[in-house]
N, C-alpha and C positions, 0 to 999 in steps of 0.2 A: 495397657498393651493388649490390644484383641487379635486375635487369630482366625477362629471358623465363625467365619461370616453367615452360617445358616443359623434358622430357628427353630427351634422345637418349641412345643409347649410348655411343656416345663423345664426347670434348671435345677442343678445341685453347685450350691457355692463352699468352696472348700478353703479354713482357714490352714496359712502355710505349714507353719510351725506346729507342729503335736497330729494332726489329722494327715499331712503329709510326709514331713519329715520331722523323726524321732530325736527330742532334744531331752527327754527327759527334765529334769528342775536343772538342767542348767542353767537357764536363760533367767530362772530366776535367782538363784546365786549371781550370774553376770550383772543382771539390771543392779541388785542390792550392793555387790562389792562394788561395781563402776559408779555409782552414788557417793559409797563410801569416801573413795580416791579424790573424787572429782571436787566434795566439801573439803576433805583433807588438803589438799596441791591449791586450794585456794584460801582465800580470807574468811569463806565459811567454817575455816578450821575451827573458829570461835565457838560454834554451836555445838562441837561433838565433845565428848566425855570420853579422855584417851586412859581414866582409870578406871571408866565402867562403860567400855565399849558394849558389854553383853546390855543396857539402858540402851545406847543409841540404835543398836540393833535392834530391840524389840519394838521399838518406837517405827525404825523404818520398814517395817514387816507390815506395820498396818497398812500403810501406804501400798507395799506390793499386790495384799490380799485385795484393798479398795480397786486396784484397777491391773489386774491381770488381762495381758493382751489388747490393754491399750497402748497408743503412738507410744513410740519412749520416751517423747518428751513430757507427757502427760502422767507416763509412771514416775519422771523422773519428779517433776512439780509438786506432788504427791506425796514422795519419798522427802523432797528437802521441807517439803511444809510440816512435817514428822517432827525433822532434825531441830527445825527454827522453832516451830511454837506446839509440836503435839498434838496436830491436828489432820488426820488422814485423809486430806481434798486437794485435789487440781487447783492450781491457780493458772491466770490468761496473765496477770504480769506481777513480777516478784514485792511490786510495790504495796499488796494485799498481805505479805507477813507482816508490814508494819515495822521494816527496815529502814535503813539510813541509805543518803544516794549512792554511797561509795558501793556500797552491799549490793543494790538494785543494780548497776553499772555491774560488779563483778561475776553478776549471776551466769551474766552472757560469757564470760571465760569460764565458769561451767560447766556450763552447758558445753561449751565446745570441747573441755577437755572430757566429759564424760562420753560424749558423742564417737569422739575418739580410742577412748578404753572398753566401753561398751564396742563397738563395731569389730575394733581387735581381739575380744576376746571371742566372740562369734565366730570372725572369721578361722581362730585357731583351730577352735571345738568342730565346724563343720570341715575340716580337714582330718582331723584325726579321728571326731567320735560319730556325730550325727549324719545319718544316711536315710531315705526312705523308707516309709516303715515296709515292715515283708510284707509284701504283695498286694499292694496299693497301687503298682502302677497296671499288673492287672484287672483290680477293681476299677480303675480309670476307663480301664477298653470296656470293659462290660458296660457299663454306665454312658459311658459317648454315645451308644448306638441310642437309647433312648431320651436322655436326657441333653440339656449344653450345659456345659459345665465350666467354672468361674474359679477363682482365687480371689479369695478378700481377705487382704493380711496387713496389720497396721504395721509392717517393714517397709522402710522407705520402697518408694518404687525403683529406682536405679537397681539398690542392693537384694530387691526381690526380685527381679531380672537376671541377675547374676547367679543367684539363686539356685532358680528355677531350672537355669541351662547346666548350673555345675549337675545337677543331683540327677541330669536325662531325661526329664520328663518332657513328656512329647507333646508341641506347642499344639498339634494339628488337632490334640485332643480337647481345645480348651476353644472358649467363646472372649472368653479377655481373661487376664492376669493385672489384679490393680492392685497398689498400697500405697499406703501414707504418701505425705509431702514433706520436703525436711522439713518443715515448719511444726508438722502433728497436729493438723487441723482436720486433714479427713480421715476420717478413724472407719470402721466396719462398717457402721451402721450407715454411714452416707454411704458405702458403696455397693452397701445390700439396696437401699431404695433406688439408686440409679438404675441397680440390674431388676429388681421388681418392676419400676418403673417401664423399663422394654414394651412389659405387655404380658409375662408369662401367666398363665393360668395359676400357676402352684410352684412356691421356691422354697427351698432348702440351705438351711443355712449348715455346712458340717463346721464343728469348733470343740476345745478341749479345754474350755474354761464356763465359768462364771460369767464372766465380762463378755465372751461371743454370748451365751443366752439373754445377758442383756440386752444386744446388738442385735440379735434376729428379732425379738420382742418390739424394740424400736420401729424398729424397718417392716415390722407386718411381713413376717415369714417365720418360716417352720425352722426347728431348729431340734440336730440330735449332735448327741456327746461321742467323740473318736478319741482314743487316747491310745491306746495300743491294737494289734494285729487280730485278736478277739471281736473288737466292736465292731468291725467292719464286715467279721461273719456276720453278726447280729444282725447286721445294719441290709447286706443282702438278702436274709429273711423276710423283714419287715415291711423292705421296700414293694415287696410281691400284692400288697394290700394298698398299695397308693405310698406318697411320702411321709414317712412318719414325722409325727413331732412329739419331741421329751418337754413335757412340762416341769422339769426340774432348774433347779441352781445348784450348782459345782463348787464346792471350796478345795483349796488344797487338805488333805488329809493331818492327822497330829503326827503321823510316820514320815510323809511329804517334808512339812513342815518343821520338823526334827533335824530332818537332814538337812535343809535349805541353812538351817541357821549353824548348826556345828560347822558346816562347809565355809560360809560367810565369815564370824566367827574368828576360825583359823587364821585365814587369811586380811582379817582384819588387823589382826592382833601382830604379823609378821609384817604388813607396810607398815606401821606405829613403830615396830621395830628398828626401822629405816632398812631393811632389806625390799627387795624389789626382783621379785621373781620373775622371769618372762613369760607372756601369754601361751606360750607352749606349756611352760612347766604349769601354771596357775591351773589351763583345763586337764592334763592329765591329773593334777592332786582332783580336781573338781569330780573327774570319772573312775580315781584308781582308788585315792588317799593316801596318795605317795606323792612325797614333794624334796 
């Protein structure tokens, strides 16, 4: 989806999620519980440990940490190659765990039912918690007049369009808005080198993980860390000396990651239960701790 057709020399590409709008580690409790359900409601129910769920949880955590802010399907591959054989990598078809056809065949009901719990509980959470971080869409205006500025976010593109319009942000400010395909085949980094590709002198990738600095690295662009309303003072400091680039990697923190799993966890342990809480109630427990 492009918008201002003009060009400037340089660009700043902004990933959606965390640099634009504040989700805090929900989305990562979402990708891990939707995982959970999705092996659970299916034949994979085989793989998980319903007397030592805190095992399968640890196990799918590696998976989360391997590929934050990748396609979901890509985190999801990842996550279920955890559950099936303990091993925290993407696969292209499920017949690389070294399963049977039936298994291979039910991956794709899966998938579809994760696609579905995953996207529901999104859509709950940016209704009731997540909003644009403060005063980012003023940083926007400031930024337009010198720079063209881009979205690369591995959310499907339909539902990053929808997105994008719930939360007001102003399309007039943007040069394109692109993500994934349902499939999870174009991830960040193909759509960092497309907009490289343009012509621009100097690009900027903004992202709040690990996996976007892998993605600017890729793509041959610069790349700095946005995670909350602070970095973006920072970020307008910096920029006054040309584009900055952070030579660092990002992990979730032991405080992060504490909470990711109590949160998960809980809710693990109450679908096992056979109760079945609704995506409204699931993300307020997720942002209160009230359920």
């Amino acid at each position: 989806m492009g918008y201002n057709n003009s060009m400037k020399e340089k660009a700043i590409v902004f990933d959606f999620d965390g640099p634009l709008v504040g989700s805090g580690q929900d989305k990562a409790v979402h990708i891990l519980f939707s995982a959970f359900v999705a092996c659970w409601d299916t034949c994979f129910r085989k793989f998980l440990h319903p007397e030592n769920l805190e095992m399968d949880l640890d196990r799918m955590i590696k998976g989360l940490v391997n590929y934050p802010g990748a396609p979901r399907f890509q985190q999801l591959s990842a996550i279920v190659s955890c559950i099936v054989r303990d091993v925290p990598e993407a696969f292209r078809d499920p017949a690389e765990l070294g399963i049977d056809e039936n298994f291979q065949t039910e991956y794709q009901r899966l998938k579809e039912r994760y696609n579905h719990f995953y996207s529901s509980l999104n859509q709950a959470a940016a209704k009731l918690y997540w909003k644009p971080l403060e005063g980012v869409k003023q940083v926007i205006e400031e930024l337009a007049e010198d720079y063209d500025l881009y979205v690369a976010s591995g959310i499907i593109q339909e539902i990053l369009e929808k997105d994008f319009e719930h939360h007001g942000f102003d399309k007039k400010m943007f040069s394109g808005v692109f993500g994934s395909n349902p499939e999870g085949d174009i991830d960040k980094a193909k759509i960092l080198e497309r907009i490289k590709g343009k012509g621009y002198r100097d690009v900027l990738f903004i992202g709040d993980s690990k996996k976007d600095f892998e993605y600017a690295r890729k793509a041959g662009v610069k790349f700095y860390r946005v995670k909350e309303k602070k970095d973006y003072k920072k970020l307008m400091k910096d920029i006054k000396n040309g584009l900055p680039d952070q030579d660092e990697v990002y992990e979730f923190t032991d405080q992060e990651l504490s909470r990711i799993k109590d949160r998960v966890l809980f809710l693990m342990k109450i679908y096992v239960s056979g109760k079945k809480p609704s995506f409204h109630e699931i993300t307020t427990y997720i942002n209160t701790g009230n359920l």
